[in-house]
N, C-alpha and C positions, 0 to 999 in steps of 0.2 A: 504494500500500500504506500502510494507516496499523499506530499501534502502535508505543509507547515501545523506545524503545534497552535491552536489557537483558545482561549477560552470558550466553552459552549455559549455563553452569553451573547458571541458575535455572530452566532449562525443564524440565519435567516430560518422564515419557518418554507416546510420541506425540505428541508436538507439532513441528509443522512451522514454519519461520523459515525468512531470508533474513539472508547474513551482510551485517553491518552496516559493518563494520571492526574488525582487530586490532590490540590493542595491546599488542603485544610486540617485542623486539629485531628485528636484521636475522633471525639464525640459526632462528629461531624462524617468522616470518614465512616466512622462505625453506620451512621445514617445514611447516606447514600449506599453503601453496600448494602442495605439493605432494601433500598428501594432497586437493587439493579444496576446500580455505577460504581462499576469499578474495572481496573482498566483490561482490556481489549472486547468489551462490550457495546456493541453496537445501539445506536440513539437516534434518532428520531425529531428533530423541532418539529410539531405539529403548530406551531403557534408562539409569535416569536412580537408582546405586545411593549408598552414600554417599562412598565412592571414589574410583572415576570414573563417565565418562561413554558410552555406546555409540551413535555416533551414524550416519545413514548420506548418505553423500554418492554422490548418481548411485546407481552399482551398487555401491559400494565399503561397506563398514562399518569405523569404526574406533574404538578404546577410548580415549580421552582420560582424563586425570588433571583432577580441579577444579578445580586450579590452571591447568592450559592452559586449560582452557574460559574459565574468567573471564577470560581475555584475547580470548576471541572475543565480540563483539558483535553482538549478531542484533535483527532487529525479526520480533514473531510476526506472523505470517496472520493474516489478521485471518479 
């Protein structure tokens, strides 16, 4: 897969990525793996408003704040 490291926060909605790595706390970390991000996990922006974020993992969809997302790093599909 190629394609710069970027935060998820910057993808448009439809776009598809692979998580890259998080950078954020244990607590944090510990929460997103459990909604499904963690890295080389495949993401989804369904919905990309000024806000947050709606994204979908597997079958799951969930509403992220900008602030979490820029702590997920994703590389887009190329």
């Amino acid at each position: 897969m190629t394609g710069a490291v970027c935060p998820l926060a910057l993808l448009s909605a439809g776009t598809e990525a692979t998580v890259a790595d998080v950078r954020a706390d244990r607590g944090m970390r510990l929460r997103l793996a459990g909604m499904g991000l963690c890295p080389e996990v495949w993401v989804r922006v369904q919905c990309a408003d000024w806000g947050s974020l709606i994204v979908s993992v597997g079958d799951a969809r969930y509403a992220l704040s900008r602030g979490i997302a820029m702590k997920v790093l994703v590389r887009e599909a190329a």
